[in-house]
C-alpha positions in Angstrom: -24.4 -1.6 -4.0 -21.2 -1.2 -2.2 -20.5 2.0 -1.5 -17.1 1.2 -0.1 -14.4 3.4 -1.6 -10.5 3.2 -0.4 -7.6 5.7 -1.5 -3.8 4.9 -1.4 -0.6 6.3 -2.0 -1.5 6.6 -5.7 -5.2 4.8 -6.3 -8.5 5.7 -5.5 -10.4 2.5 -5.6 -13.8 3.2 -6.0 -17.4 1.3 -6.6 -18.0 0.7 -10.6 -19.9 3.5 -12.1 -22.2 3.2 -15.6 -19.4 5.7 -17.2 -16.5 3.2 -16.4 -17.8 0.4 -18.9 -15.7 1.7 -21.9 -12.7 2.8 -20.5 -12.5 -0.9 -18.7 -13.7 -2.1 -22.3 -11.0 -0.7 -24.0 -8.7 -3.2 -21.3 -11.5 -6.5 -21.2 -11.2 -6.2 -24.5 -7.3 -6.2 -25.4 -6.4 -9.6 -26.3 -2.8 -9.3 -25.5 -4.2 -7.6 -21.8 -6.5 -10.5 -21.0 -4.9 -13.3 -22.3 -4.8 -14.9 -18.8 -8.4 -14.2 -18.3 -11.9 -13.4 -19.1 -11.6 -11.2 -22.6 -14.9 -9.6 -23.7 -15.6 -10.1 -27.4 -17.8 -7.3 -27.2 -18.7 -3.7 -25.5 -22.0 -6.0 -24.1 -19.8 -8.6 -23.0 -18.1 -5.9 -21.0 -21.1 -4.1 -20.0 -22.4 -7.7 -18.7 -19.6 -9.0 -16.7 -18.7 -5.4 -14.8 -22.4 -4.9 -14.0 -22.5 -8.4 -12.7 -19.7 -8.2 -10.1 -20.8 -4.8 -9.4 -24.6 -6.0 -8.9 -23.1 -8.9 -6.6 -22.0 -6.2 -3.7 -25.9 -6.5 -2.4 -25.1 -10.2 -1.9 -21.6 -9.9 -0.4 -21.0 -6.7 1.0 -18.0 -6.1 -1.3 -17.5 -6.3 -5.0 -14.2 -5.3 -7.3 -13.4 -1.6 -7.2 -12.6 0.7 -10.7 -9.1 1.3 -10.2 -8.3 5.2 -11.0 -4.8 6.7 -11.1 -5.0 9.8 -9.0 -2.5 12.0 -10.6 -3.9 11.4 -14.0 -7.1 11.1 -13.0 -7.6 7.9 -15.2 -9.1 4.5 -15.1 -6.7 2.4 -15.3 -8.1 -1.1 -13.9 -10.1 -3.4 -11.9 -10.0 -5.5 -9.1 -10.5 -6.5 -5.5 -13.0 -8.8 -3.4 -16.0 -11.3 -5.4 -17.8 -13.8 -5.3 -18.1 -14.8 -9.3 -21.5 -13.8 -10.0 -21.8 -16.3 -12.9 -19.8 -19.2 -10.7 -20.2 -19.0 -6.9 -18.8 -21.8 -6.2 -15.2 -21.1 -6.1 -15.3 -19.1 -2.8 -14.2 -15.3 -1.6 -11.3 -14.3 -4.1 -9.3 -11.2 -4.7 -8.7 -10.5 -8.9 -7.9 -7.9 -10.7 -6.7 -6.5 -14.3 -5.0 -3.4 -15.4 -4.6 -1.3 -19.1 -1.2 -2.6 -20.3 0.6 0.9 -19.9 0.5 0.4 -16.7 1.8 -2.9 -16.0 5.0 -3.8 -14.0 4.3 -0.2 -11.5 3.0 -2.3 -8.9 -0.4 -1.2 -9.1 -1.4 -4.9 -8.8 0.4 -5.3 -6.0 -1.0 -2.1 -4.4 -4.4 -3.0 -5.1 -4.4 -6.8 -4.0 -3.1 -5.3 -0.4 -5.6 -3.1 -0.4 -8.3 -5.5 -0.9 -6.3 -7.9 1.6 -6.2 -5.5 4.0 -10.0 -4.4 3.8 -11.3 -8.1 3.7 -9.2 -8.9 6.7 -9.4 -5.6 8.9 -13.0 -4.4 7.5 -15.0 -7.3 6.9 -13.7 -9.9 9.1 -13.4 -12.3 6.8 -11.2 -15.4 7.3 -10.0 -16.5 4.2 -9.2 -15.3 0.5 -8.5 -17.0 -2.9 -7.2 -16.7 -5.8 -6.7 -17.9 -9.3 -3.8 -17.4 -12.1 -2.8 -19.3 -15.1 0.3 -21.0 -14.6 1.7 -19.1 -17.2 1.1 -16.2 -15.8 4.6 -15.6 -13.8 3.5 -11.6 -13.2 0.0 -12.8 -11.5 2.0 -15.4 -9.1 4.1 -12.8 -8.1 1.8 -10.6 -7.2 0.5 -13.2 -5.2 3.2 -14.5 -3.4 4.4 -10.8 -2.6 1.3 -10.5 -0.5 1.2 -13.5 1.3 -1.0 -16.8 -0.9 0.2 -20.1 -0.7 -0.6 -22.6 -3.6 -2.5 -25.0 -3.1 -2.8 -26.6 -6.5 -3.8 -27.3 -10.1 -7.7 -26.7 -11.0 -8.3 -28.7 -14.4 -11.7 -27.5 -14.6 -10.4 -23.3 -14.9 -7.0 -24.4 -16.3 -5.5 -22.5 -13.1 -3.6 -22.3 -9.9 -5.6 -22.0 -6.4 -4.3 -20.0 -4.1 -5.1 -18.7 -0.8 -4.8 -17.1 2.2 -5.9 -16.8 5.8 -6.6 -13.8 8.1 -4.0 -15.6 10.8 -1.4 -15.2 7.6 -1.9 -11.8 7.1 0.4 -9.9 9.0 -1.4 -6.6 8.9 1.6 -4.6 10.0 3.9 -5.9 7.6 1.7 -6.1 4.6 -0.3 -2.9 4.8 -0.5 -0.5 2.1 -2.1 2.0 3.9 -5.3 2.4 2.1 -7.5 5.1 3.4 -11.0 4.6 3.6 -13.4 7.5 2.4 -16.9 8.1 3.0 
């Protein structure tokens, strides 16, 4: 698995451990939190889709980090670089999902930067998506902030595509200074 781990200002984004399923349960599994996408009906459902993505960093060479709060020393989220494990076919794409109490802090922000700026600088990759509901005003924000362009509707996700290239990524600018740790 990906052993990757990266440290910000105020994150340590780290590789999925076993212990992490319920505190990121007790998020997949808020209605009101994942409205905008995948909610686990159950602890299993949970348990399936984190081991999944976190399984997939064999395949890829990345996978979504467990996002903890350093000065509380606290899970707070998810998110970062996939491939969607259980459909491939969408690309590269950066996505992410925080506990409610921690929304509008621009930890989303933070960590979609981070994974930006690993994906670009670290794995030399040369282009990112990324998918949010059109409803989902905090989501394209987010986006926009660090750089995607829409490109348009999907009917088949009932989302936006968006995306962005390394030659629009101006590292300088954009950086959020993530540390990488060994």
């Amino acid at each position: 698995m990906d052993s990757t781990a990266l440290k910000t200002s105020r994150l340590l984004l780290r590789p999925f451990h076993e212990e992490d399923i319920d505190p990121l349960f007790e998020i997949q599994g808020n209605r009101d939190a994942m409205r905008y996408t995948f909610q686990a009906a159950s602890r299993e459902a949970a348990e399936r889709n984190l081991r999944g993505y976190a399984e997939s960093a064999a395949r890829n060479g990345f996978a979504p980090w467990t996002a903890v709060l350093q000065s509380e020393d606290r899970i707070i989220g998810w998110g970062g670089l996939s491939i969607d494990p259980f459909d491939p076919g969408w690309g590269i794409e950066v996505s992410y999902f925080f506990h409610p109490n921690y929304w509008g802090q621009g930890f989303a922000t933070e960590l979609v930067g981070t994974a930006l700026d690993h994906g670009f600088q670290s794995l030399r990759l040369e282009l990112i998506g990324a998918f949010a509901r059109p409803e989902n005003l905090a989501s394209i924000r987010v986006l926009e902030k660090a750089g995607f362009r829409f490109l348009h509707y999907e009917p088949k996700l009932e989302r936006n595509r968006y995306e962005i290239g390394r030659d629009h990524w101006p590292i300088e600018e954009k950086s959020t200074g993530g540390t990488l740790l060994d």
